[in-house]
C-alpha positions in Angstrom: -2.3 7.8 7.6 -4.7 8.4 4.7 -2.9 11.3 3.4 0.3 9.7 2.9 -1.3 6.8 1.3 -2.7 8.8 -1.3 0.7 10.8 -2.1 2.6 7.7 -2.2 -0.3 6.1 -4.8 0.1 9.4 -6.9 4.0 9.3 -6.6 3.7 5.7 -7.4 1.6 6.5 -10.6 2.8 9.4 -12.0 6.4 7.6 -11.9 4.8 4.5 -13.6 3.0 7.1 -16.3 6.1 9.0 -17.0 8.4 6.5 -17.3 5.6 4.4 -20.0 5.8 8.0 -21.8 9.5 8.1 -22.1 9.9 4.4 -22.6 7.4 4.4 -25.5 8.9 7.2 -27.0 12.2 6.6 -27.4 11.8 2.5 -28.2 9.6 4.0 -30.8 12.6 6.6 -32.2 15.6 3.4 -31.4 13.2 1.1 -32.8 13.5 -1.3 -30.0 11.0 -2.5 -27.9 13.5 -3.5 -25.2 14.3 -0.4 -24.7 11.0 0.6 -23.8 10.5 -2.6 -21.1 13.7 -1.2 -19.8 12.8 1.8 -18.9 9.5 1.1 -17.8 10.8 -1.4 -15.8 13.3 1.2 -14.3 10.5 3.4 -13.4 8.8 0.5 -11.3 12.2 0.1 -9.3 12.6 3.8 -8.2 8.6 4.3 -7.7 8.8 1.1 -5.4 12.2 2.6 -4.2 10.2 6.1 -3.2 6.9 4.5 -1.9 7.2 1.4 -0.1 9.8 2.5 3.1 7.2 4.4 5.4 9.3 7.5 4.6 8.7 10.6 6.5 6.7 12.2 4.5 4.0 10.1 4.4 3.6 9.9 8.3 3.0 13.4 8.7 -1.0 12.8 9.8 -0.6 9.7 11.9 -4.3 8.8 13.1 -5.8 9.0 16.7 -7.0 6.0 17.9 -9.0 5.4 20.9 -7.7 4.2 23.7 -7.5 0.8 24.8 -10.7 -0.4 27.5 -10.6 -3.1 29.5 -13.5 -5.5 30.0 -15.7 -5.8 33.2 -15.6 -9.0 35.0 -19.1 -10.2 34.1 -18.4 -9.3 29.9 -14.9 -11.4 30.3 -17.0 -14.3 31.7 -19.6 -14.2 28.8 -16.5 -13.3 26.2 -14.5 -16.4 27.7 -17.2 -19.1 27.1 -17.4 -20.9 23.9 -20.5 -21.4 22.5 -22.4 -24.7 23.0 -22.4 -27.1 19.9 -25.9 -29.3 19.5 -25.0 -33.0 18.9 -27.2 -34.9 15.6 -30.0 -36.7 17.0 
């Protein structure tokens, strides 16, 4: 549903943002940049962790779709036939 794929894009983003914050800070205070990739790269794993399984909680609105309606005989025919090719003259 729509609303579950906008929570899981904000969870997924505020994860990314926080853990950029963090990471920058404290690589700046260690002075080590690996630091900083680390736990950026940390952040990734648990906000792909949280939003890529359809959890729950994002299938809370699921979407009505219409039912399904089958063709008349005389639309099957015209659907069935392929279109007619001209040959180069």
């Amino acid at each position: 549903d729509y609303k579950g794929q906008k929570l899981a894009e904000q969870i997924f983003q505020g994860i990314i943002l926080v853990s950029a914050v963090i990471g920058f800070i404290y690589g700046y205070i260690t002075e080590q940049f690996g630091w900083t990739v680390y736990i950026v790269m940390a952040g990734f794993a648990l906000s792909c962790l949280l939003t890529l399984p359809p959890w729950p909680m994002y299938r809370r609105n699921p979407l009505k779709w219409l039912p399904v309606q089958e063709l008349g005989t005389e639309e099957k025919k015209a659907a069935d036939r392929k279109p007619k090719r001209h040959s180069k003259s």
